[in-house]
N, C-alpha and C positions, 0 to 999 in steps of 0.2 A: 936334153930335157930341162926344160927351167923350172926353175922352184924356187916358191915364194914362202917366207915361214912368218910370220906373225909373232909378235910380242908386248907386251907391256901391261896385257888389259889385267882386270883384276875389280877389288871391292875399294869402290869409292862415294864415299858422304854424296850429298845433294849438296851443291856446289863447289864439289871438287875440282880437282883436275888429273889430266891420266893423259901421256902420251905414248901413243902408238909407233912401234916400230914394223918396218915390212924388209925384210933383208933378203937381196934377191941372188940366184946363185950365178947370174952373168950381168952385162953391162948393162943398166937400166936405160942407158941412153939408147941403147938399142930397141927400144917401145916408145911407140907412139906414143900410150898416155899410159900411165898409173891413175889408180883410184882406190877409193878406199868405201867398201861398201857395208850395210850392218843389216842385219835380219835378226827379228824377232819370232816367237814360237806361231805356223799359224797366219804369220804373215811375209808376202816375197819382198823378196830380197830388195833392200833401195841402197840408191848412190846417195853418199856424206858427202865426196870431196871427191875432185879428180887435178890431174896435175899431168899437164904436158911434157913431153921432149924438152921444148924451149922454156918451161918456168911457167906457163900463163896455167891459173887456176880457177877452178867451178866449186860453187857450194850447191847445197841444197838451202832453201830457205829456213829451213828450221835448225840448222847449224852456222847461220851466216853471223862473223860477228863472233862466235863464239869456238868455232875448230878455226884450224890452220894447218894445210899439208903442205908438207915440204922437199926437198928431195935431193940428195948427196951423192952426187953420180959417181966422186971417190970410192963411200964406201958399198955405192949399190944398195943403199938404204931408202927407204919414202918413209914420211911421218907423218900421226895425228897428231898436233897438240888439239888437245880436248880441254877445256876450259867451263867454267859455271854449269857444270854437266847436271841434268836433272832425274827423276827415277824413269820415265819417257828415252833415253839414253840408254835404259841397259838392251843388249845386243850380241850376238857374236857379229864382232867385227871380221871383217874380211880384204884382202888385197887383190888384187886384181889388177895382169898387165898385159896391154892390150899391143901384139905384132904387129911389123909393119905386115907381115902377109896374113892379117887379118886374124889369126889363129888368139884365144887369148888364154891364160895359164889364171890360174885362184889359187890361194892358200887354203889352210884347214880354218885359217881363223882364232882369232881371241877373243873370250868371252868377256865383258864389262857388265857389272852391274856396280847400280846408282843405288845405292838408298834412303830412304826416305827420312 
C-alpha cells in the first residue's frame, strides 16, 4: 500500500514563501506522474503542479512563474517551492501519485494559509 504524507505547509505573510514536501513510502520513480493539488472550503479540488517520471513539468496558470515542483527520486520526496504567495493561495494542499496501472494514491494533505 503506498502512502503519501505531506508537509511543510503552515501560516505565511502575503508574499511569503512555504515549500512543500510529499514523502512517498516506495519508489517514486515507479509513477507515472506526481502532482500536487490544493482545495479550498466549497470548492473541487484543482491541479497546482504536476511532475513526471522523466522531470518534465505542468503548472496551472495562476501558479506559473511563481511555484516550482520538484522531485528526489533518492529520497522518494516531490516538492512545492511556493513563492510570492498571496491570501487566494491559502488551501490544503494535497499529493497525489498517479500508477502506472492507472490506480492513483492521495495524501491527507497540508493546510496553507496566506495572510493578508
Amino acid at each position: 500500500q503506498v502512502q503519501l504524507v505531506e508537509s511543510g505547509g503552515g501560516l505565511v505573510q502575503a508574499g511569503g514563501s512555504l515549500t512543500l514536501s510529499c514523502a512517498a513510502s516506495g519508489s517514486i520513480f515507479s509513477f507515472n506522474v506526481m502532482d500536487w493539488y490544493r482545495q479550498t472550503l466549497g470548492k473541487p479540488r484543482e491541479l497546482v503542479a504536476a511532475i513526471t517520471r522523466y522531470g518534465i513539468t505542468n503548472y496551472a496558470d495562476s501558479v506559473k512563474g511563481r511555484f516550482t515542483i520538484s522531485r528526489d527520486n533518492a529520497k522518494n520526496t516531490v516538492y512545492l517551492q511556493m513563492t510570492s504567495l498571496q491570501p487566494e493561495g491559502t488551501a490544503v494542499y494535497y499529493c497525489r501519485a498517479g500508477a502506472r496501472d492507472g490506480l492513483d494514491y492521495w495524501g491527507k494533505g497540508t493546510l496553507v494559509f496566506v495572510s493578508s
